[in-house]
Structures are given as C-alpha cells and as structure tokens.
C-alpha positions as CSV (number, residue, x, y, z in Angstrom):
1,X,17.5,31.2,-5.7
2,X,19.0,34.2,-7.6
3,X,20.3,31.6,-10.2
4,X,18.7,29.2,-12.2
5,X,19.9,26.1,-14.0
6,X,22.8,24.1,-12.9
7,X,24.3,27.1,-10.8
8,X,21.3,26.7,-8.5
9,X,22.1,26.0,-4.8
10,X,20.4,23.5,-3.9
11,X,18.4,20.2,-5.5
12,X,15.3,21.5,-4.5
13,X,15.7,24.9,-6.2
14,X,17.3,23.1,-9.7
15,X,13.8,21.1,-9.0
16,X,11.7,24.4,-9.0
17,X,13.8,26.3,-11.5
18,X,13.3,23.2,-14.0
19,X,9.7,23.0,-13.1
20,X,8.7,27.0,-13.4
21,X,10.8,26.8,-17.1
22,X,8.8,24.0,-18.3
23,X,5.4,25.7,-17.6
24,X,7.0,28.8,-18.6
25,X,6.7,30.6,-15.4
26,X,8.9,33.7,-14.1
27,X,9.3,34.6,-10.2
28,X,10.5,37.9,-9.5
29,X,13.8,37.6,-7.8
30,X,12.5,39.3,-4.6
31,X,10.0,36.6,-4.4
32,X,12.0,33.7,-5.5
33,X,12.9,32.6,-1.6
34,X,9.3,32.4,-0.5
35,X,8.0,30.5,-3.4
36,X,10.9,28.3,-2.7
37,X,9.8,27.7,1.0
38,X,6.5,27.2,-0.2
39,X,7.5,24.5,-2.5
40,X,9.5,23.3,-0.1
41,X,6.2,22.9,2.9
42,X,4.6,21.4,-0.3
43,X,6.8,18.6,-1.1
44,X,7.0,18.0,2.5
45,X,2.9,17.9,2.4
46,X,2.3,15.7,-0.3
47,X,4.8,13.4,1.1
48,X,2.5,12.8,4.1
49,X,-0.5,12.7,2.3
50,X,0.6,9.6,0.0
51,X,1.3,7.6,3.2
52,X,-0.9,4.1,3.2
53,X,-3.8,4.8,6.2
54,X,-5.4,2.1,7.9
55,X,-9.5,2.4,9.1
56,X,-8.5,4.1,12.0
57,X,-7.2,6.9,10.2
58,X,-10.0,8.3,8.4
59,X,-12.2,10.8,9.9
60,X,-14.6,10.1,12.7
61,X,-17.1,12.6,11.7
62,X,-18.3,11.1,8.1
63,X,-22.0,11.8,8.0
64,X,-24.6,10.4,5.1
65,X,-26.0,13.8,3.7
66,X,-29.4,11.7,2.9
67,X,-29.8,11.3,7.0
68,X,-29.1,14.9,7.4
69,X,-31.8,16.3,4.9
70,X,-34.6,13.4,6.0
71,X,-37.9,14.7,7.3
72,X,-37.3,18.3,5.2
C-alpha cells in the first residue's frame, strides 16, 4: 500500500486509499499494511453480519431485565 490512487495494487487498497482521502485521513506508510488487513477482516465481517437469519439463529440466552430485577 505504498501508493495510493490508481497505482494501488489491489481493489481493495484503491478502495481504502479512496475512502481515507475522502475523510481526509493519512496512514503512516509503516502502518499502511495493517490497516489494510484490518479493513480487509472488516469487509469480510460485515459481509457475514448482513446475511438473512432465521429464529434459530438468534441467541439462546435473551433474558427480560424486568424478571431479573423483580422482588429487589
């Protein structure tokens, strides 16, 4: 990720590069391949998280807060 704009490597890092601009962000080069990994795991993340779930999916352990506090 030591260049930015269209002589970026890869997709992902023009996608970065063009993000970080717009918000007017700067990475230090020596920590421009970890924040790249890191956006990588986070695309990679989201994309699971905006999967449709059925019932089944949500957790087992939901608890009504009113129940807990009762008798206090």
């Amino acid at each position: 990720m030591d260049t930015e704009g269209p002589e970026a490597d890869t997709p992902l890092e023009r996608e970065l590069d063009l993000l970080m601009r717009r918000q007017g962000l700067q990475v230090p080069t020596a920590y421009k391949a970890g924040v790249l990994a890191g956006y990588e795991d986070l695309r990679r993340m989201t994309a699971h998280l905006r999967q449709p779930r059925d019932a089944e999916s949500e957790p087992a352990n939901v608890f009504q807060l009113d129940a807990l506090l009762r008798g206090r």
